[in-house]
PABA-400165 format. One line per field, with one value per atom (N, C-alpha, C, O, CB): x, y, z; atom name; residue number from 1. Coordinates in steps of 0.05 Angstrom, whole numbers, padded with zeros to 5 digits. Glycine has a CB too. Layout:
BEGIN
xx	c(X,...)
yy	c(Y,...)
zz	c(Z,...)
site	c(CA,...)
pos	c(NUM,...)
END
This chain:
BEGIN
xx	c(-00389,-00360,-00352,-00363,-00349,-00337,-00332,-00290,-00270,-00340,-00295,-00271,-00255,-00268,-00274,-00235,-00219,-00205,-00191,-00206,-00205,-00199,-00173,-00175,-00212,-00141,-00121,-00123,-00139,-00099,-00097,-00087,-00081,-00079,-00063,-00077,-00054,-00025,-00019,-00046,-00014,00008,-00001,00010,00022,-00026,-00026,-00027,-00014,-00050,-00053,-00054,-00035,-00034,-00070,-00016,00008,00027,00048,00022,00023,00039,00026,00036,00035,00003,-00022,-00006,00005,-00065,-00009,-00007,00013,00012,-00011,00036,00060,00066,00086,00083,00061,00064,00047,00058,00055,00015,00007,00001,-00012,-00002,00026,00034,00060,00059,00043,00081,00098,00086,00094,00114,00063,00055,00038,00032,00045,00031,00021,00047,00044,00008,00063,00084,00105,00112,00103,00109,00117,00093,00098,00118,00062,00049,00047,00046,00013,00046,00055,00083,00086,00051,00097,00130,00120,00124,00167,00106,00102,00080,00073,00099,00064,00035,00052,00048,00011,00072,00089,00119,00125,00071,00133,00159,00178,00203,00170,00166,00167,00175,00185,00151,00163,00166,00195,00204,00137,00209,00235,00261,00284,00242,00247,00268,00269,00286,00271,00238,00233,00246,00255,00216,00261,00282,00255,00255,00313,00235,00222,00205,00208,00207,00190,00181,00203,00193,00166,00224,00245,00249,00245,00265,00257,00261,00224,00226,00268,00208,00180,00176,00162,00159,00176,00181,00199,00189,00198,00220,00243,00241,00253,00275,00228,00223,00191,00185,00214,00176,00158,00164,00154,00126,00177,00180,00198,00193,00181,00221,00238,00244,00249,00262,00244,00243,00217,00213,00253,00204,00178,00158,00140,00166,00166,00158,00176,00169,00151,00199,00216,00213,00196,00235,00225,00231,00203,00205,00248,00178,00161,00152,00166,00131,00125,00099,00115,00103,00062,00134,00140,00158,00161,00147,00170,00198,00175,00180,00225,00151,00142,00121,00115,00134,00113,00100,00115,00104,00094,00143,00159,00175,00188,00184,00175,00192,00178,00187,00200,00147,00135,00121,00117,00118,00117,00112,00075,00056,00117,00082,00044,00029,00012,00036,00039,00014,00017,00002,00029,00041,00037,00014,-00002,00054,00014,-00002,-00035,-00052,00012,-00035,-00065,-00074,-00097,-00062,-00051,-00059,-00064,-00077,-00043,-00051,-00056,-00083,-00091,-00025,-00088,-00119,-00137,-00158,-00123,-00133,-00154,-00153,-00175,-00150,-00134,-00133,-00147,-00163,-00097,-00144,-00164,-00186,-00201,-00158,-00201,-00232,-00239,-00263,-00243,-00228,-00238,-00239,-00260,-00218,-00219,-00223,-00242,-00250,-00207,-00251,-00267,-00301,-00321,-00258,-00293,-00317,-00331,-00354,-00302,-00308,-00305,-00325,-00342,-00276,-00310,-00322,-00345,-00357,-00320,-00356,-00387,-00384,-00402,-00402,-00364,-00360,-00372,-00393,-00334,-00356,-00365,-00366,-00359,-00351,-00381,-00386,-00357,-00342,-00412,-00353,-00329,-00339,-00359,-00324,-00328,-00323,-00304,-00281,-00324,-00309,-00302,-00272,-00275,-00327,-00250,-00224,-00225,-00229,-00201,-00219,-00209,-00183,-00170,-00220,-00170,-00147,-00146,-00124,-00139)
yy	c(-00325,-00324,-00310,-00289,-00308,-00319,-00311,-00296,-00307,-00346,-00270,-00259,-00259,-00256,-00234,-00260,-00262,-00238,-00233,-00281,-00211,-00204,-00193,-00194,-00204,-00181,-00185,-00172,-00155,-00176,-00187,-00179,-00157,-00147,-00194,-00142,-00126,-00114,-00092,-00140,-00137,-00139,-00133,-00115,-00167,-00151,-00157,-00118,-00106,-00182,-00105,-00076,-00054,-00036,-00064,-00063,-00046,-00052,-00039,-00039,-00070,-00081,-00061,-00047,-00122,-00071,-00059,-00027,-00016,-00061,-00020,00008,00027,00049,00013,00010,00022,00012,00025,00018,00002,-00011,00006,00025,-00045,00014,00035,00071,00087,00026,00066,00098,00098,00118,00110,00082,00082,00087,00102,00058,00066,00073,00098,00099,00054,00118,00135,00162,00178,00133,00160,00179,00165,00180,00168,00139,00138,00154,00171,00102,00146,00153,00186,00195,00139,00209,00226,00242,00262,00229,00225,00234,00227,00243,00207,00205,00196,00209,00197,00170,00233,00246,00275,00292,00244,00271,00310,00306,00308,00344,00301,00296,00318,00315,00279,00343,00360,00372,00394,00362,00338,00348,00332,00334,00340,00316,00308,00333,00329,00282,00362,00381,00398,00416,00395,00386,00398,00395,00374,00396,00402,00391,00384,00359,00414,00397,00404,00366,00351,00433,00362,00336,00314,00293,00337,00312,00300,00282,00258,00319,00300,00304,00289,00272,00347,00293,00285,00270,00258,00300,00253,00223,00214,00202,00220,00217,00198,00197,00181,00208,00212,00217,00193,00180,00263,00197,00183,00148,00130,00199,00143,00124,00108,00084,00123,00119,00100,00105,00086,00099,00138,00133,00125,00107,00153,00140,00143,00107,00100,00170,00097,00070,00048,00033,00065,00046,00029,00028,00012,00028,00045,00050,00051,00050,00072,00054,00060,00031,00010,00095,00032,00011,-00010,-00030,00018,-00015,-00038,-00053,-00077,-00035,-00038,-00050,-00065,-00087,-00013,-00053,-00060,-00088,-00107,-00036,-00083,-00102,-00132,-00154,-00087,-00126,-00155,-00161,-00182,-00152,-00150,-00156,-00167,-00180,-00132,-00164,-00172,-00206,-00218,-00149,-00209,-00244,-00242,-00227,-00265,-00262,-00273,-00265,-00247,-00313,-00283,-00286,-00254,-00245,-00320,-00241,-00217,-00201,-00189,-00209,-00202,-00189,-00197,-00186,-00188,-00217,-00233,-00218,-00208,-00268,-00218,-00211,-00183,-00173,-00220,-00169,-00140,-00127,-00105,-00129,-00145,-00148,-00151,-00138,-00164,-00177,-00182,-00162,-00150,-00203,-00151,-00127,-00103,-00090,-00116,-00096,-00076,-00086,-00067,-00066,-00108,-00111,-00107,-00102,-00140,-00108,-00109,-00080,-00071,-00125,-00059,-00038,-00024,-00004,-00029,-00030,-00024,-00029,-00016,-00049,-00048,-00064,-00044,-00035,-00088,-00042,-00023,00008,00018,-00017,00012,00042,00046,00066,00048,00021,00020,00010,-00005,00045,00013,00006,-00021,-00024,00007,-00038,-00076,-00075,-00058,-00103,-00106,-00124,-00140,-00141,-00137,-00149,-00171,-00204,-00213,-00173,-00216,-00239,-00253,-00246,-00238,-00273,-00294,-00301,-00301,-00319,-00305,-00309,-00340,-00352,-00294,-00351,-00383,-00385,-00373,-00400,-00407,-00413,-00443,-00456,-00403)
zz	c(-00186,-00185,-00159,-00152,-00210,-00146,-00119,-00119,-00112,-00096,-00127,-00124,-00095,-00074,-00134,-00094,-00080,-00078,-00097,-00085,-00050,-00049,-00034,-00010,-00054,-00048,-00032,-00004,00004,-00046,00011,00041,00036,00013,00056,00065,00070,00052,00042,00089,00054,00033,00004,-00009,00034,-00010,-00032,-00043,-00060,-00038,-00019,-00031,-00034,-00051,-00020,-00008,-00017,-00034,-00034,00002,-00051,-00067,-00104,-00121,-00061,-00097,-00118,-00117,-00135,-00102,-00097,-00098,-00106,-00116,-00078,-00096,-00108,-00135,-00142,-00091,-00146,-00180,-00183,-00194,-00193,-00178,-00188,-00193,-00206,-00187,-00169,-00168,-00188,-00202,-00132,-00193,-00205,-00240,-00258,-00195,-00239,-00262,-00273,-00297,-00267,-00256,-00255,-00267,-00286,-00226,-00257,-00248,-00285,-00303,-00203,-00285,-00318,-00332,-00350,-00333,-00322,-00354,-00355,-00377,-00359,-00328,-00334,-00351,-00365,-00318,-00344,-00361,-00393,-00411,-00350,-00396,-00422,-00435,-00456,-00422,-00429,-00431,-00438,-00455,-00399,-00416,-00422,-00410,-00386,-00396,-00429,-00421,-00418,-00420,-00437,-00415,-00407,-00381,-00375,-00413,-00359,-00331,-00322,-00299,-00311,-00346,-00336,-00337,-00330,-00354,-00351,-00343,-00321,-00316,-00361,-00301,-00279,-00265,-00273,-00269,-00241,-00225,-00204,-00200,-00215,-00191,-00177,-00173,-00154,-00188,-00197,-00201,-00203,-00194,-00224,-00210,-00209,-00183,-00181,-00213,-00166,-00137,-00121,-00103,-00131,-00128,-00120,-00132,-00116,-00121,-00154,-00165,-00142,-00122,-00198,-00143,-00136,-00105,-00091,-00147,-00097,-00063,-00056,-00036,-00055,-00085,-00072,-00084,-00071,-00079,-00103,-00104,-00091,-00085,-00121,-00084,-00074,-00045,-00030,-00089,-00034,-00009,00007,00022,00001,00000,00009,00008,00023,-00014,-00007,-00008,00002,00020,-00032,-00010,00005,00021,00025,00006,00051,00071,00087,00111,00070,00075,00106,00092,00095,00115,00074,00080,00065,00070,00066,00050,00039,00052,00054,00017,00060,00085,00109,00116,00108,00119,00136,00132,00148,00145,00107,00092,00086,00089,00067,00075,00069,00096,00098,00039,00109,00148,00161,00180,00170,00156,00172,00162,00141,00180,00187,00186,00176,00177,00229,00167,00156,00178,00180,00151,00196,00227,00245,00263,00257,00234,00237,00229,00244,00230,00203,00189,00184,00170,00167,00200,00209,00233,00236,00219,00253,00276,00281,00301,00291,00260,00257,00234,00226,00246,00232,00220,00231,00228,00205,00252,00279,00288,00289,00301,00298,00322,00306,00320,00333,00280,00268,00265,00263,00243,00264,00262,00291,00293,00250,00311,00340,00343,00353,00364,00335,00340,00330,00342,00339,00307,00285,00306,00312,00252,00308,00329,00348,00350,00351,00361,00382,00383,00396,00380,00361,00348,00349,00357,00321,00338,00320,00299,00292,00311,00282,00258,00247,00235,00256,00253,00242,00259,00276,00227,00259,00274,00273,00253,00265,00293,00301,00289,00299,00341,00271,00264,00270,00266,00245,00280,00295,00280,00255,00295,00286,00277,00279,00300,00294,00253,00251,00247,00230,00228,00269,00275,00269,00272,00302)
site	c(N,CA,C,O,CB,N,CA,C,O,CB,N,CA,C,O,CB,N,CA,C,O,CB,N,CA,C,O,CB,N,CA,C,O,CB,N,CA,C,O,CB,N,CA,C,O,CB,N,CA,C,O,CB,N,CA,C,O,CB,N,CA,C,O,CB,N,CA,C,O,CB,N,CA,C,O,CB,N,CA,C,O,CB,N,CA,C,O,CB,N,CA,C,O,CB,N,CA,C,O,CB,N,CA,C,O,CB,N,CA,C,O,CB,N,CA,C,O,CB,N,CA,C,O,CB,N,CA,C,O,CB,N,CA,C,O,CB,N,CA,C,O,CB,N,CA,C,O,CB,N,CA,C,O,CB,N,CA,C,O,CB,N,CA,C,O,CB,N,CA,C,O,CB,N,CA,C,O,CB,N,CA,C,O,CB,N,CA,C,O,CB,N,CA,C,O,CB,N,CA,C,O,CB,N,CA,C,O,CB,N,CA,C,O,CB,N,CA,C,O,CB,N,CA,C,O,CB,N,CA,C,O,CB,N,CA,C,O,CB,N,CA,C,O,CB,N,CA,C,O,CB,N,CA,C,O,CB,N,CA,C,O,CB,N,CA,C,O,CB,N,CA,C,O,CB,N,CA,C,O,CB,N,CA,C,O,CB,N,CA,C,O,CB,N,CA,C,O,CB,N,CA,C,O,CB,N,CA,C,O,CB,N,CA,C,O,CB,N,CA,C,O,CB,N,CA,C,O,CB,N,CA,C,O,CB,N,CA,C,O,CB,N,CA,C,O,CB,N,CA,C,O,CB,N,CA,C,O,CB,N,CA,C,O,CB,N,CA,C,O,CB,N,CA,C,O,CB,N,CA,C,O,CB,N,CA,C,O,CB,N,CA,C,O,CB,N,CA,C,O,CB,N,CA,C,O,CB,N,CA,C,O,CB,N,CA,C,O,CB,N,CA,C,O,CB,N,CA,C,O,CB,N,CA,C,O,CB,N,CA,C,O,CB,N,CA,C,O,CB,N,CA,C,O,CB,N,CA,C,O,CB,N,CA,C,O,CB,N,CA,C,O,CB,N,CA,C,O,CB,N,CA,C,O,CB,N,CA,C,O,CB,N,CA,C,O,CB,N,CA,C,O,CB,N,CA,C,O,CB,N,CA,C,O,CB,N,CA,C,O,CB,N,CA,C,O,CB,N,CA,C,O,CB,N,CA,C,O,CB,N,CA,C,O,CB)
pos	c(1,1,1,1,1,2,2,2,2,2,3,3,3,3,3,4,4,4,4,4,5,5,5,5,5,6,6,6,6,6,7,7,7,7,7,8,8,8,8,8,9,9,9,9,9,10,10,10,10,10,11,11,11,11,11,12,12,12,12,12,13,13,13,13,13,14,14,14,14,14,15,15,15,15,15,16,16,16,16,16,17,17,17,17,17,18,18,18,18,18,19,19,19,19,19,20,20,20,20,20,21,21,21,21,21,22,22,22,22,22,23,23,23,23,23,24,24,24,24,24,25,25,25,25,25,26,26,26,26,26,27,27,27,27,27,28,28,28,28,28,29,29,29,29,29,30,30,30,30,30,31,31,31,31,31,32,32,32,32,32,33,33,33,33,33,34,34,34,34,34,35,35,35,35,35,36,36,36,36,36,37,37,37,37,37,38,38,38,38,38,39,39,39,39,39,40,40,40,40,40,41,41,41,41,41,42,42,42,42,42,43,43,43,43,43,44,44,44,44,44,45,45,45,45,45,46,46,46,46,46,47,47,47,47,47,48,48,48,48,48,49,49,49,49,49,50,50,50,50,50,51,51,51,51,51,52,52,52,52,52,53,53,53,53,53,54,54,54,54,54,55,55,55,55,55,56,56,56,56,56,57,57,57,57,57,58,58,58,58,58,59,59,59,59,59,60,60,60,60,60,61,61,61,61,61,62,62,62,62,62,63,63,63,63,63,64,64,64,64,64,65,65,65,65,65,66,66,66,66,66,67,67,67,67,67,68,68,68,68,68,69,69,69,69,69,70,70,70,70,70,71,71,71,71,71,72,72,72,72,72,73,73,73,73,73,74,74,74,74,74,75,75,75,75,75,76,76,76,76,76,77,77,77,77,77,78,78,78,78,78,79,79,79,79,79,80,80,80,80,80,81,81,81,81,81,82,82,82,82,82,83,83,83,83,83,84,84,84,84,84,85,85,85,85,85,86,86,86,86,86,87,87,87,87,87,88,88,88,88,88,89,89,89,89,89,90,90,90,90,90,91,91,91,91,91)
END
């Protein structure tokens, strides 16, 4: 079976659905922390500003072949390092 694993996009997408779900299943474990003002404020900062506005805004603005080419350009650097080896880009 040969899994398929997501882009760029697909993980920041993963990620914020699963921080959101993190942050419900705490309220729902101790609902306790919705009289926090303190957590209140740190939910709502990390969900909606904190995600909207940086990696998801940058994630849905940006073009496909953007986000290819900013992938190429990280395996070369990676390359670079030592890290990977550079694989040949099909166009």
């Amino acid at each position: 079976m040969n899994i398929q694993w997501p882009d760029a996009r697909g993980w920041i997408g993963f990620g914020c659905f699963l921080l959101v779900l993190v942050i419900l299943a705490m309220i729902a474990f101790k609902s306790d922390l919705l009289e926090n003002d303190a957590f209140l404020i740190l939910a709502t900062a990390i969900v909606v500003t904190g995600w909207v506005n940086g990696p998801v805004g940058w994630a849905y603005q940006a073009t496909k072949g953007g986000g290819e080419a900013a992938e190429s350009s990280a395996r070369i650097a990676e390359a670079a390092a030592g890290v990977a080896q550079v694989q040949e880009v099909k166009r």
